[in-house]
Residue, then its C-alpha position, 0 to 999 in steps of 0.5 A: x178856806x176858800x172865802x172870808x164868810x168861810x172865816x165868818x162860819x167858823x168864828x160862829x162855831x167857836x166858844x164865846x163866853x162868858x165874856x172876855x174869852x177868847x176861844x184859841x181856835x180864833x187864832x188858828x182862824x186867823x193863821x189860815x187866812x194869813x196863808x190866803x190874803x186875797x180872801x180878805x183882799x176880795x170882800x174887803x173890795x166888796x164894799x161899794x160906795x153905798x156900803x161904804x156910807x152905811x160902814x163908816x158910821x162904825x168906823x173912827x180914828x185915832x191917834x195911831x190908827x183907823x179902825x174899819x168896822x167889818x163886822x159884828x155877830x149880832x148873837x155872839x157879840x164879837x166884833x171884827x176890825x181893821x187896824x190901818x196904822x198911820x205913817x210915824x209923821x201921822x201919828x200922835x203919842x196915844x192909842x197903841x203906843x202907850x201902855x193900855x188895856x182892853x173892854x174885851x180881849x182880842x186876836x190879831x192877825x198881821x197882814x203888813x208890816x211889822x211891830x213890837x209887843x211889849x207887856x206890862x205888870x202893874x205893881x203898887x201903882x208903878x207899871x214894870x215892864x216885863x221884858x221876857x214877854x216883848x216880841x217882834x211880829x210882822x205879817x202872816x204873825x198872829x196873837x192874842x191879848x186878854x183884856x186885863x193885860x197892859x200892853x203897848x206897841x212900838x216900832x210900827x213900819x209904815x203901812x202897817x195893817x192888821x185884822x182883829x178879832x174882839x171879844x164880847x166886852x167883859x167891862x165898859x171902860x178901858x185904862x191907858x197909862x201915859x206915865x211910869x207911876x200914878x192912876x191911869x186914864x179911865x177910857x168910858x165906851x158909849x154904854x157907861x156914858x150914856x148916864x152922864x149924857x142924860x144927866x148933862x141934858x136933864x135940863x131939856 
């Protein structure tokens, strides 16, 4: 691999579908990257003031973290991000720090600083930590996560970044669990609110 877009020609080659797969070898992509850094360091300082406009329509932030769009497959429906976590006194309790799960499922790859991952099985509406699956990650560490897994992360160190590849989505809302029992918050994407919009300027 000598650069990113060698990265972007063999995610195409990978199997897709349906959707929510997330074909190992995006893991074995990522790895390969992690051992050459300053590929993504390069086409990341690529990006001029003019792309940066038309780039941040895409991004947004949240309570854990910036999320930086770097690409969508228009054919395949994946989706590449960077997650820039905040410093501990930035961030607000949500997002990543709490029990959650996904639209799609997704491969990670650290590329600074370090974390926790815990998983979590749902059982008669109490969430149940399972303890043998919690591991340590930090950079040049790569992983996956099905978008029906419940999953949070904890301990994040300052400076923190990792890429992420999503799958195409499998659903249109997510859950996050900010208690141990009880339903979860339902997360709509901007697919399954757009009836609600309509509905709500049916009067114009």
């Amino acid at each position: 691999m000598n650069s990113f877009d060698e990265f972007l020609s063999g995610l195409e080659l990978l199997d897709w579908q349906p959707a929510g797969h997330m074909d190992p070898g995006v893991l074995d992509l990522l790895a390969d990257l992690g051992r050459r850094p300053h590929l993504l360091w390069d086409f990341i300082g690529s990006w001029d003031e003019v792309n940066l406009e038309t780039r941040q329509l895409r991004c947004h932030e949240t309570s854990t973290h910036y999320k930086w769009f770097v690409y969508y497959h228009e054919k395949l429906r994946y989706r590449i991000w960077l997650h820039q976590y905040k410093a501990a006194m930035e961030r607000r309790n949500g997002y990543a720090e709490v029990p959650h799960n996904h639209r799609y499922s997704l491969a990670s790859l650290v590329l600074n600083g370090q974390f926790e991952h815990h998983f979590f099985d749902v059982v008669a509406g109490d969430l149940i930590e399972i303890s043998e699956r919690c591991e340590a990650y930090s950079r040049g560490d790569v992983y996956s996560v099905d978008w029906r897994s419940v999953h949070k992360l904890s301990g994040l160190s300052d400076h923190t970044v990792t890429l992420v590849v999503e799958s195409p989505v499998a659903r249109h809302f997510s859950e996050a669990f900010y208690g141990s029992s009880g339903p979860p918050n339902l997360c709509l994407d901007f697919v399954a609110l757009h009836g609600q919009l309509l509905d709500e300027i049916a009067f114009l």
